[in-house]
TIRO-2110 file (N, C-alpha, C; in Angstrom, 1 decimal):
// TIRO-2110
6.7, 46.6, -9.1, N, 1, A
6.4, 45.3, -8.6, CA, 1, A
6.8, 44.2, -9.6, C, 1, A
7.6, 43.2, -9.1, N, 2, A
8.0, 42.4, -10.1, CA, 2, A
6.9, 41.1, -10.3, C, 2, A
7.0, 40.1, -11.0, N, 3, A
5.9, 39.3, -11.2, CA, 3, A
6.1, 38.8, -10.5, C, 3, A
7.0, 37.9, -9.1, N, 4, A
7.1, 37.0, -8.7, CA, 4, A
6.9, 37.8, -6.9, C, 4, A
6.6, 38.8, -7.0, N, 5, A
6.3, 39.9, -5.8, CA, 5, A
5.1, 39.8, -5.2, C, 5, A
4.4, 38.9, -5.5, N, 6, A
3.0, 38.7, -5.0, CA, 6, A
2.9, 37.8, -3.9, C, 6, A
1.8, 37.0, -3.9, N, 7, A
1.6, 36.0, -2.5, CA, 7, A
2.5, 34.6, -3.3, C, 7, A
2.5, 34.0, -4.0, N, 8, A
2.6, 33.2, -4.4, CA, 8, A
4.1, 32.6, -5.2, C, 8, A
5.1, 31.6, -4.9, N, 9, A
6.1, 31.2, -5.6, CA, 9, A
5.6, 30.2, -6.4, C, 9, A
4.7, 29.2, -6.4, N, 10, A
4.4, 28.1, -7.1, CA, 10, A
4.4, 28.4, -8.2, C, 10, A
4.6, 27.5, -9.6, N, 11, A
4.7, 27.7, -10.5, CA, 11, A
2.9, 27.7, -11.3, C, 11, A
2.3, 28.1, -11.8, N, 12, A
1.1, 27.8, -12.7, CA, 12, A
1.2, 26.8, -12.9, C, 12, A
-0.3, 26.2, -12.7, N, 13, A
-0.8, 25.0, -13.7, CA, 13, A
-0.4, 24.9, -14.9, C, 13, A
-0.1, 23.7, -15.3, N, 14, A
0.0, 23.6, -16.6, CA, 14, A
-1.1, 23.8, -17.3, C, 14, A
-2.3, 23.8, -17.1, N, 15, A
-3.6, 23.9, -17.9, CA, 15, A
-3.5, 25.3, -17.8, C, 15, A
-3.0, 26.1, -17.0, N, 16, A
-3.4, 27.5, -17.2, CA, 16, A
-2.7, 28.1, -18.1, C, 16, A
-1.2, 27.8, -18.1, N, 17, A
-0.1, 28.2, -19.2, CA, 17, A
-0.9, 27.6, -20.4, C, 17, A
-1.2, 26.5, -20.9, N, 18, A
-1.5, 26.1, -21.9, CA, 18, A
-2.8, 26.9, -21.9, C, 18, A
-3.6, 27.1, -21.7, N, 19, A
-4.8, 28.3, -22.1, CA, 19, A
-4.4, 29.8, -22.7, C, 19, A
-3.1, 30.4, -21.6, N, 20, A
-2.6, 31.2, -22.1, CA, 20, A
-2.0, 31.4, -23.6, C, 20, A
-1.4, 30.2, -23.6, N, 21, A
-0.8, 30.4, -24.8, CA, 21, A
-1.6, 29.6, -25.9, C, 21, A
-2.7, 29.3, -25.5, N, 22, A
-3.8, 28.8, -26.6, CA, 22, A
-4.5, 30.0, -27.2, C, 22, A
-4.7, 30.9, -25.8, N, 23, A
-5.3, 32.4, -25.8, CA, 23, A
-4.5, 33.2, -27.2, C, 23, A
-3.1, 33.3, -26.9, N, 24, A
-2.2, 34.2, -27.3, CA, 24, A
-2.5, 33.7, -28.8, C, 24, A
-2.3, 32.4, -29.0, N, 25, A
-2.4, 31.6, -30.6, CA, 25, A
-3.3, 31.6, -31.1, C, 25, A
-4.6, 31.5, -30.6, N, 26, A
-5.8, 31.9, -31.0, CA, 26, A
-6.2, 33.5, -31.4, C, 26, A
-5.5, 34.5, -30.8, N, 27, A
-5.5, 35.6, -31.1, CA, 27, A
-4.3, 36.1, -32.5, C, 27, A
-3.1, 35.7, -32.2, N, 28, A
-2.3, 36.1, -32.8, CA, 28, A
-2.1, 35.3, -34.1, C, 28, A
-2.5, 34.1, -34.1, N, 29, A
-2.1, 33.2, -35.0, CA, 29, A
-0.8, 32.3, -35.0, C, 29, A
0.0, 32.3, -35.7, N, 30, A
1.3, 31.9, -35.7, CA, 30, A
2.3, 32.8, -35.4, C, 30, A
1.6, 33.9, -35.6, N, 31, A
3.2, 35.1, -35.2, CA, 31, A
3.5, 35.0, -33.5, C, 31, A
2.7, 34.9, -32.9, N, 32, A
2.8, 34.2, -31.3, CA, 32, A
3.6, 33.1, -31.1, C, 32, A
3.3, 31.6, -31.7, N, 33, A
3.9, 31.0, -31.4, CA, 33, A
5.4, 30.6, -32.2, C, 33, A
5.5, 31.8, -33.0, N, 34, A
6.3, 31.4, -34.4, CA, 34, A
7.8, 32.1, -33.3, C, 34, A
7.6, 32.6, -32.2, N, 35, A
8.5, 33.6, -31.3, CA, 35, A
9.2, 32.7, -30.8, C, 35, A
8.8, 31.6, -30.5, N, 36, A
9.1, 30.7, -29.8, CA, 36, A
9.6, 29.0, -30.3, C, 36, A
8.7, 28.4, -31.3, N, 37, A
9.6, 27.6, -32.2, CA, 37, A
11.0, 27.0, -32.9, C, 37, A
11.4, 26.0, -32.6, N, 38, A
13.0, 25.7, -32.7, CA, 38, A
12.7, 24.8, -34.3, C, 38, A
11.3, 24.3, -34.2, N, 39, A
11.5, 23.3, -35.2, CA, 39, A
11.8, 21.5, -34.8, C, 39, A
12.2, 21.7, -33.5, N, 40, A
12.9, 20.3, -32.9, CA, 40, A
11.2, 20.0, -32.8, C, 40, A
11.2, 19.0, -33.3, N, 41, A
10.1, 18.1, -32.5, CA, 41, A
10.0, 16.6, -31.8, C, 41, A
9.2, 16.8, -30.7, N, 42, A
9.5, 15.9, -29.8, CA, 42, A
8.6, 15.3, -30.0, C, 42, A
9.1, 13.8, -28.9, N, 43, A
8.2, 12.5, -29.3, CA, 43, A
6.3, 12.3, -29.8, C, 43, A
6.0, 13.4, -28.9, N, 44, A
4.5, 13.7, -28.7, CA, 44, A
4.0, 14.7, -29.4, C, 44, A
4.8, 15.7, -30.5, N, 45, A
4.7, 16.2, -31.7, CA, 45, A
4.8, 17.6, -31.6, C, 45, A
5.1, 18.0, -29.9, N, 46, A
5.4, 19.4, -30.1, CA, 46, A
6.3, 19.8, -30.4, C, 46, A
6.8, 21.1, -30.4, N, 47, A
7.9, 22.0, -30.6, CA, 47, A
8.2, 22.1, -29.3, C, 47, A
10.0, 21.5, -29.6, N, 48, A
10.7, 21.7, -27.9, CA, 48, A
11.0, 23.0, -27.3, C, 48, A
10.6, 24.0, -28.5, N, 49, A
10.9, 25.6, -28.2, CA, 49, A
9.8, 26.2, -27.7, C, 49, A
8.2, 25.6, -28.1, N, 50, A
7.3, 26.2, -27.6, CA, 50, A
7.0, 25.6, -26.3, C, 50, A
7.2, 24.1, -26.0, N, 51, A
7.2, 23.4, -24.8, CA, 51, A
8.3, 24.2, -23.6, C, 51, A
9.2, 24.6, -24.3, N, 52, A
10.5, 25.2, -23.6, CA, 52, A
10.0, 27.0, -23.1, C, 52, A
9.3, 27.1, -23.6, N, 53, A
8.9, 28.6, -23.4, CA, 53, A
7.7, 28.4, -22.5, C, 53, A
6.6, 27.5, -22.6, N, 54, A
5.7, 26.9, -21.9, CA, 54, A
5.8, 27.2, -20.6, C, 54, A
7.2, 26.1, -20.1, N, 55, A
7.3, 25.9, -18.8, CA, 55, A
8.4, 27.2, -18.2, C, 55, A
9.1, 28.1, -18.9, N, 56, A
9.4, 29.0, -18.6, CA, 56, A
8.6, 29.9, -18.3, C, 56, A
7.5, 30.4, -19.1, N, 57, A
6.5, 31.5, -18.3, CA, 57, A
5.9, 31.1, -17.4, C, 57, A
5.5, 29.5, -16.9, N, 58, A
4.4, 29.2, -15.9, CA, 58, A
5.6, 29.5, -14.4, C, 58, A
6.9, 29.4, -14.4, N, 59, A
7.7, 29.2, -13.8, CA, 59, A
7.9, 31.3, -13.4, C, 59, A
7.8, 32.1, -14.4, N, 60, A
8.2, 33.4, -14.5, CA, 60, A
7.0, 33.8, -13.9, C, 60, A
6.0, 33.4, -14.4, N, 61, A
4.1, 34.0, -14.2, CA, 61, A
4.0, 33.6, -12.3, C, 61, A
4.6, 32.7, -12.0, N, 62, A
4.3, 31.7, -10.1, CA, 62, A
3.7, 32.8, -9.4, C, 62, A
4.2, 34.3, -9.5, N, 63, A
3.6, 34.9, -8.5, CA, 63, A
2.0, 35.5, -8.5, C, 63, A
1.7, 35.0, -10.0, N, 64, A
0.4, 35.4, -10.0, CA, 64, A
-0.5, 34.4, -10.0, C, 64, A
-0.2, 32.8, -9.5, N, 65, A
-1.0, 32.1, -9.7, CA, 65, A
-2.9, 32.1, -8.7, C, 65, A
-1.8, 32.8, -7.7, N, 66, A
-3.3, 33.3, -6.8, CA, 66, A
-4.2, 34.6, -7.3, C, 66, A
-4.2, 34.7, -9.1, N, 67, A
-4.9, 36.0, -8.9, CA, 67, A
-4.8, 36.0, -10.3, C, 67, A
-5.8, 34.6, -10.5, N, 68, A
-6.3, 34.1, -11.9, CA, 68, A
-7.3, 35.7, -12.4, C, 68, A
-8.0, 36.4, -11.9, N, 69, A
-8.6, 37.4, -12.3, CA, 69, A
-7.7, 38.3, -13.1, C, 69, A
-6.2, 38.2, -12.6, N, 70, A
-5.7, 39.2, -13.2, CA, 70, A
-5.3, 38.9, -14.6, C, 70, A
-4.6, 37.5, -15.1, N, 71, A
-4.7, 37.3, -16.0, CA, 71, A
-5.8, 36.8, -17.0, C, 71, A
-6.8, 36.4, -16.6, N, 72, A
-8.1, 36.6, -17.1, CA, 72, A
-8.1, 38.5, -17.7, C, 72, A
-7.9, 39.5, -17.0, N, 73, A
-8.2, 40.3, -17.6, CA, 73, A
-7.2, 40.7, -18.7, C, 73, A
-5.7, 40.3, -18.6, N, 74, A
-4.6, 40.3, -19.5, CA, 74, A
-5.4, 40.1, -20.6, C, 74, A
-5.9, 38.4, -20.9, N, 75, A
-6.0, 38.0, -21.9, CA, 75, A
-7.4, 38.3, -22.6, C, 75, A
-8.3, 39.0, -22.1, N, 76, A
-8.8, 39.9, -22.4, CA, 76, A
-9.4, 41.0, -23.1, C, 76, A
-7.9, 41.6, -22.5, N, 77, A
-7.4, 43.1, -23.4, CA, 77, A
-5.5, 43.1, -23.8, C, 77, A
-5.5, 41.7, -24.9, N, 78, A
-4.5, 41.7, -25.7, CA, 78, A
-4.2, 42.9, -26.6, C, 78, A
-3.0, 43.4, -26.4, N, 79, A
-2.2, 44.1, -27.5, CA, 79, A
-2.7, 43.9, -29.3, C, 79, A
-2.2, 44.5, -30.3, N, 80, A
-2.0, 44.2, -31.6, CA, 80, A
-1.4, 43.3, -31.5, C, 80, A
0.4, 43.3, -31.4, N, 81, A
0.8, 42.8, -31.8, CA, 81, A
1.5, 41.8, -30.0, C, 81, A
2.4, 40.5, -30.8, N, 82, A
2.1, 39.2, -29.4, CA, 82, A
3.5, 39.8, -28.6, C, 82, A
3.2, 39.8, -27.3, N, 83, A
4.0, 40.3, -26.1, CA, 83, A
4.7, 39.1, -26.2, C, 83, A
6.3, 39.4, -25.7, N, 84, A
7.4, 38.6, -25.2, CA, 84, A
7.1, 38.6, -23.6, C, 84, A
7.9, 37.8, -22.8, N, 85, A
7.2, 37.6, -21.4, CA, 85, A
7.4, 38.6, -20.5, C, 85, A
8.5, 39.2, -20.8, N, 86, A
8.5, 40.9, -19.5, CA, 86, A
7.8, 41.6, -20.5, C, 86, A
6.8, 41.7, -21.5, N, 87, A
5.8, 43.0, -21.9, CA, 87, A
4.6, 42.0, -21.3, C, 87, A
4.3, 41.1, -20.9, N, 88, A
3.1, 39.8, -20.6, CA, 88, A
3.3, 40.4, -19.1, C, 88, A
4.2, 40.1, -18.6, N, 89, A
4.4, 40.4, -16.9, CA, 89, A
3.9, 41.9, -16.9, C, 89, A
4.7, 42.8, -17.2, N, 90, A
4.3, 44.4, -17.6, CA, 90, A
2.6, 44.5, -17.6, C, 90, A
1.7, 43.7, -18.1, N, 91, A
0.7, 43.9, -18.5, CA, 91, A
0.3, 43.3, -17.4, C, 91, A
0.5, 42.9, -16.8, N, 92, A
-0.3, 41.5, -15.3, CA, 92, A
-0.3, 42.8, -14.4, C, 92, A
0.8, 43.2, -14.3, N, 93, A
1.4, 43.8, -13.0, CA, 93, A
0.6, 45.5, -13.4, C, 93, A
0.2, 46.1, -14.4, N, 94, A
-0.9, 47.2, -14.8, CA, 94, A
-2.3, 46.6, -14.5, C, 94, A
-2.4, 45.7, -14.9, N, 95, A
-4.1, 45.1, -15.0, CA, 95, A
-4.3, 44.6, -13.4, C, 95, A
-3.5, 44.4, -12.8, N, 96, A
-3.1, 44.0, -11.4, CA, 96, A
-4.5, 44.7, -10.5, C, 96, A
-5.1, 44.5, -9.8, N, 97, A
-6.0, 45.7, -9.0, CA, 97, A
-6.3, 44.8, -7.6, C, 97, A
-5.0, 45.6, -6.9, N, 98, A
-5.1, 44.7, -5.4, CA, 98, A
-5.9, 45.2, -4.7, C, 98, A
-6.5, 43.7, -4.0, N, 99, A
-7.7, 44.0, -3.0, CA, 99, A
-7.5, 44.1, -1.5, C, 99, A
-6.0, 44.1, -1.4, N, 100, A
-5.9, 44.1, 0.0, CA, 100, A
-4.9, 45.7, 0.6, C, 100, A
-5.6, 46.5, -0.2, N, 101, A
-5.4, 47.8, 0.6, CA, 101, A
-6.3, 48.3, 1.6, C, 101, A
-5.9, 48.6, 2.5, N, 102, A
-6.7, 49.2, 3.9, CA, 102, A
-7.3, 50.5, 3.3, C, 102, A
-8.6, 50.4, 3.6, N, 103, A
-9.4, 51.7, 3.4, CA, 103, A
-9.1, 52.7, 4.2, C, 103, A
-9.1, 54.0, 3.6, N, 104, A
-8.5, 55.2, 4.5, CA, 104, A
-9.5, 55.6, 5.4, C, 104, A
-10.0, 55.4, 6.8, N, 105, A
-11.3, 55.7, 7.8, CA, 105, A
-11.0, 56.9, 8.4, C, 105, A
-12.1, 57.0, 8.4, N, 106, A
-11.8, 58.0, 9.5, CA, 106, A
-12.8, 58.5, 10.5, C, 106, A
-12.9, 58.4, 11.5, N, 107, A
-14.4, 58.4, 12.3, CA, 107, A
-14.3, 59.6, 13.2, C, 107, A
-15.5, 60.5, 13.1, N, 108, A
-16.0, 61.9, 13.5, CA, 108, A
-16.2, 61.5, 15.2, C, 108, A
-16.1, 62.3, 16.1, N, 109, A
-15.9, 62.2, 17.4, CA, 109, A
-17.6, 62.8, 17.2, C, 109, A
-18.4, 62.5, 18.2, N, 110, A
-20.1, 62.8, 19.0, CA, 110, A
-19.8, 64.5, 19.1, C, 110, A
-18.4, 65.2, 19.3, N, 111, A
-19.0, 66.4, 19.3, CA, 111, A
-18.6, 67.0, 17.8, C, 111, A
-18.0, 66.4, 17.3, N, 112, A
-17.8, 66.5, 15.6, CA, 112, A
-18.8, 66.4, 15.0, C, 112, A
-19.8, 65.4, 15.1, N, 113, A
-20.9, 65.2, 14.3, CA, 113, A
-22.1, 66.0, 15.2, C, 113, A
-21.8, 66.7, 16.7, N, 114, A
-22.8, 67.5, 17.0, CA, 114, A
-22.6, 69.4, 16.5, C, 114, A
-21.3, 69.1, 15.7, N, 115, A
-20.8, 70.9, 15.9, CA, 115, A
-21.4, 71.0, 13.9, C, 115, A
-21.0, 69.6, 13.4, N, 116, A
-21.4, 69.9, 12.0, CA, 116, A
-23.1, 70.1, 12.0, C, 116, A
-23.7, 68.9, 12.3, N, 117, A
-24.6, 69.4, 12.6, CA, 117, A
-25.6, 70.7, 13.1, C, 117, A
-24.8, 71.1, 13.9, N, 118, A
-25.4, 72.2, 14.0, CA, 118, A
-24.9, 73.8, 12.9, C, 118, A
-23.8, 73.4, 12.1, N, 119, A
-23.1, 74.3, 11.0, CA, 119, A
-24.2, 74.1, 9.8, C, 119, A
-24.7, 72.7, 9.5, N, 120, A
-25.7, 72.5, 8.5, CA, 120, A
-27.4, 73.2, 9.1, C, 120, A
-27.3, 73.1, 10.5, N, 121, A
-28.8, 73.9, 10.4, CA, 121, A
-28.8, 75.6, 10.5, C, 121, A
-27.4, 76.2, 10.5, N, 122, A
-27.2, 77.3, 10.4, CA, 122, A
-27.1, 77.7, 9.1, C, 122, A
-26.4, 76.8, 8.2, N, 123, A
-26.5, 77.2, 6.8, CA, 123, A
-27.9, 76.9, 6.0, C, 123, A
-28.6, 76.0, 6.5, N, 124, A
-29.7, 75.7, 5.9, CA, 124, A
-30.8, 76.8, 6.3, C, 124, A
-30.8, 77.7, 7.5, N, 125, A
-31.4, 78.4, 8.0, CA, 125, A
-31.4, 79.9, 7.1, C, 125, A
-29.5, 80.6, 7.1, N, 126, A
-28.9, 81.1, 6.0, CA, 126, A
-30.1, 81.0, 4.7, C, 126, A
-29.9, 79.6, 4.2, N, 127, A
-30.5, 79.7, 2.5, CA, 127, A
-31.8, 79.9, 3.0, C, 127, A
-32.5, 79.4, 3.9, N, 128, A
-34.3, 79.9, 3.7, CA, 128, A
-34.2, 81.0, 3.9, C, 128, A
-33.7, 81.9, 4.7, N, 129, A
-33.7, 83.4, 4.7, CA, 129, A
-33.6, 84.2, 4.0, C, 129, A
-32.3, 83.8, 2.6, N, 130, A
-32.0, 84.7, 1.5, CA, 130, A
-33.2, 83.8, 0.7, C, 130, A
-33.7, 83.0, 1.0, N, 131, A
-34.4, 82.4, -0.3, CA, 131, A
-36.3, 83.2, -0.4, C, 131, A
-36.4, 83.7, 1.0, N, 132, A
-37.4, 84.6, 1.5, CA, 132, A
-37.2, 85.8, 1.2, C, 132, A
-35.9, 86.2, 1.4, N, 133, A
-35.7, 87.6, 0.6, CA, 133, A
-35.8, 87.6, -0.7, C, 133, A
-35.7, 86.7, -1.3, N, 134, A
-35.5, 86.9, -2.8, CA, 134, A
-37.1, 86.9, -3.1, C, 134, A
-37.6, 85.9, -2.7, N, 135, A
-39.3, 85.4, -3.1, CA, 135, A
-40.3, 86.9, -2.7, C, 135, A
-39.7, 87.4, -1.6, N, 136, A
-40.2, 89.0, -1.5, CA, 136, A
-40.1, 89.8, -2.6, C, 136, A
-38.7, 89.8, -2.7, N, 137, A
-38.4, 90.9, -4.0, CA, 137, A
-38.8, 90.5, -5.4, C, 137, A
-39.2, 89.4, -5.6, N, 138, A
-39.9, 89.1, -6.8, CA, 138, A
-41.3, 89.1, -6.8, C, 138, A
-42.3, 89.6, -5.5, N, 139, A
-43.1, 89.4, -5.6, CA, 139, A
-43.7, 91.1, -4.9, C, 139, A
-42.9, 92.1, -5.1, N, 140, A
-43.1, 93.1, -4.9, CA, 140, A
-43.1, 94.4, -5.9, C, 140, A
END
């Protein structure tokens, strides 16, 4: 399943990319965002490389925007060392736990649940019997 295979094409909030990768920098330190850095800095004092990577993963991540749980769990259960964005997708699409699989049913027909029934009071009848024979022989 690729990351963009889900419900969703939109790209991520920008608040959620930037959590992410506040997540990652807060965990990792600089070696996270040191992956991504050009050094260029722009008017408003960031790094055009980490701004540049920014809006690339929110744009790569779109299909998981409906299924904030999953990267909540990502960020979570980080790695040692800081993921590039197909080992980040890789880890979405594992931690992934879809809710919209049909449960396997299966429903017993009235003479099904009258033939078992009557299998359980034959076996149940079975163990008191041997359980009478034994309580005899221990008490003879």
């Amino acid at each position: 399943m690729s990351e963009r295979s889900l419900t969703s094409e939109r790209a991520l909030p920008n608040k959620w990319i930037q959590k992410i990768f506040a997540t990652m920098q807060g965990h990792y330190g600089t070696r996270f965002l040191n992956m991504w850095k050009t050094g260029q800095v722009l008017s408003d004092g960031t790094d055009a490389g980490v701004m540049n990577a920014m809006d690339h993963w929110k744009h790569k991540l779109a299909g998981w925007a409906d299924h904030p749980e999953t990267i909540k769990r990502v960020l979570e259960n980080l790695p040692a060392d800081p993921p590039s964005l197909p080992q980040f997708c890789e880890m979405m699409r594992l931690s992934h736990i879809r809710q919209d699989k049909p449960a396997i049913g299966y429903e017993l027909s009235d003479e099904q649940i009258a033939a078992n029934k009557a299998r359980l009071k034959r076996m149940l009848s079975t163990l008191k019997s041997h359980r009478s024979t034994i309580h005899d022989m221990e008490h003879d």
